[in-house]
C-alpha positions as CSV (number, residue, x, y, z in Angstrom):
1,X,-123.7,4.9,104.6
2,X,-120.3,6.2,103.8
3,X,-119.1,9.0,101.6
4,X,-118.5,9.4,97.9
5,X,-115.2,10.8,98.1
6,X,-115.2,14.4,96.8
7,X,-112.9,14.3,93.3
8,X,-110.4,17.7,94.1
9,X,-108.0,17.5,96.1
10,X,-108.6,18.8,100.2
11,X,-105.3,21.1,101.4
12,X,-103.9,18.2,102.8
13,X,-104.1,16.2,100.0
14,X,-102.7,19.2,97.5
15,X,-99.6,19.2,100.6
16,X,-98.5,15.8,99.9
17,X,-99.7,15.5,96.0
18,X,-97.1,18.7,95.9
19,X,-94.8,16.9,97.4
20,X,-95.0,13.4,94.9
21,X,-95.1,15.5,92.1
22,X,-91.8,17.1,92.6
23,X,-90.3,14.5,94.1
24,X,-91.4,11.4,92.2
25,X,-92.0,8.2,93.6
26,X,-91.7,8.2,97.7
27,X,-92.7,6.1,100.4
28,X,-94.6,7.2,103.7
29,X,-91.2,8.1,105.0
30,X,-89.8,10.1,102.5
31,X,-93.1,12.2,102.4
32,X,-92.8,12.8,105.7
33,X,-89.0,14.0,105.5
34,X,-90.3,16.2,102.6
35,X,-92.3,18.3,104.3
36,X,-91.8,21.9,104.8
37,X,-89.7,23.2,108.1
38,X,-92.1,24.0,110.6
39,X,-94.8,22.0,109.3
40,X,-95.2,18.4,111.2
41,X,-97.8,15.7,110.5
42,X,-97.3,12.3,112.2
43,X,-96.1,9.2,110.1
44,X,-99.8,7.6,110.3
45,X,-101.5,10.6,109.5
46,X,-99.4,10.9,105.5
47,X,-99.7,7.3,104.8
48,X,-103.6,7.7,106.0
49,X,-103.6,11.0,103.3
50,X,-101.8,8.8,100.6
51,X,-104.0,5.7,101.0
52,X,-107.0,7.9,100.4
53,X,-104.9,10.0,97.2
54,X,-104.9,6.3,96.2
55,X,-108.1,5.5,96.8
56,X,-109.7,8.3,94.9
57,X,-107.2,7.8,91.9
58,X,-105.3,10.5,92.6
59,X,-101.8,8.6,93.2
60,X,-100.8,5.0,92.3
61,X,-98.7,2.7,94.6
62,X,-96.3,-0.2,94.1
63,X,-95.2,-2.5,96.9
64,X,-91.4,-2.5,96.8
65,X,-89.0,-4.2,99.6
66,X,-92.1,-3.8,101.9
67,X,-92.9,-0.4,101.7
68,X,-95.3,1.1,99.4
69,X,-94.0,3.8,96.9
70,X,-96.4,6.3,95.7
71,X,-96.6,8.6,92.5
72,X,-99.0,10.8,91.1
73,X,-101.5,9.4,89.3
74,X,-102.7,12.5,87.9
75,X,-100.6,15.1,86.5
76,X,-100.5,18.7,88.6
77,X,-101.8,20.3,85.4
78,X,-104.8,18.0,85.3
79,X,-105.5,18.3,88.9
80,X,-105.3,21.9,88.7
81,X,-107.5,22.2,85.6
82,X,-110.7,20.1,87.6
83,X,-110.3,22.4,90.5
84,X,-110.4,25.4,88.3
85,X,-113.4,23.8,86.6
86,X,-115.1,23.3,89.8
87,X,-114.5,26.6,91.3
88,X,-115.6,28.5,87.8
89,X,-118.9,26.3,87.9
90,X,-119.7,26.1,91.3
91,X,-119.0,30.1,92.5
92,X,-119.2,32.4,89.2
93,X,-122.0,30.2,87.2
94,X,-119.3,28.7,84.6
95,X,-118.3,31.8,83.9
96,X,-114.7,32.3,83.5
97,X,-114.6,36.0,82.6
98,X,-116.6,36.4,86.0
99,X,-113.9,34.8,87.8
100,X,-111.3,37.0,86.2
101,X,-113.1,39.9,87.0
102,X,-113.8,39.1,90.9
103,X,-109.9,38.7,90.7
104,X,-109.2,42.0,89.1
105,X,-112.3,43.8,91.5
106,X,-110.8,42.4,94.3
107,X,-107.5,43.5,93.7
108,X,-106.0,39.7,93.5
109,X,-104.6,40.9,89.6
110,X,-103.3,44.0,89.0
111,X,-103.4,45.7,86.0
112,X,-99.5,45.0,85.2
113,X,-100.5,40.8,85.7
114,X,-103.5,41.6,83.5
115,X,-101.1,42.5,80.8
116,X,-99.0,39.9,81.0
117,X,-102.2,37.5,81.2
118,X,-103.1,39.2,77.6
119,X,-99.8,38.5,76.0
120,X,-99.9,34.8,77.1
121,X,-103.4,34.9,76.1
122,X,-102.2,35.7,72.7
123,X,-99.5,33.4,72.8
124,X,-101.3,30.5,73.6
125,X,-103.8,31.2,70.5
126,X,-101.3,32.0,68.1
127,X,-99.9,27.9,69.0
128,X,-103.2,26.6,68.9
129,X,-103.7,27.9,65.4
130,X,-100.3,26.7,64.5
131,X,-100.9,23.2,65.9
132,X,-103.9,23.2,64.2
133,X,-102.8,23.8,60.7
């Protein structure tokens, strides 16, 4: 019996997705030229990442001159929204403020970055009252 593949994105997956979204379209190849210095994968191993990106939805492909060219299929906000959503549900009970403060206990924000979070905070509700009006 085989798998359902898991939705988010595995580090390997995030690598390459990276990649595609700041690169745009790219075949096996140019992934593989992409990657960081220092940081090696073999040929087979990306295209076996992207054909499973594809296969979960994650990036699209078009045959062109032979070689497949793949794109994200899903935006890096999106992607990063679901595993943000799966994190909050699955470790602090779908509690967001819980995850904020396991960030601030654990010294990962500091009170500086808390204040800027606050102002964008405010920012971001002042648009959504203007969009909605």
């Amino acid at each position: 019996m085989s798998r359902k593949p898991h939705p988010n994105l595995t580090p390997a997956e995030l690598e390459l997705m990276t990649i595609l979204w700041e690169t745009g379209p790219a075949t096996v190849q140019m992934v593989v030229d992409q990657l960081p210095p220092g940081r090696s994968l073999a040929y087979t191993t990306v295209q076996s990442v992207l054909n499973t990106l594809h296969r979960k939805g994650k990036a699209k492909r078009t045959l062109r001159n032979r070689a497949y060219h793949y794109a994200p299929a899903v935006s890096h906000a999106r992607a990063a929204a679901s595993a943000i959503q799966d994190l909050v549900r699955g470790l602090f009970g779908g509690s967001p403020e819980l995850l904020v403060l396991s960030m601030l206990e654990t010294r990962q924000v500091t009170p500086s970055q808390l204040r800027e979070l606050e102002l964008l905070v405010g920012n971001a509700e002042k648009k959504a009252k203007k969009a909605a009006s």
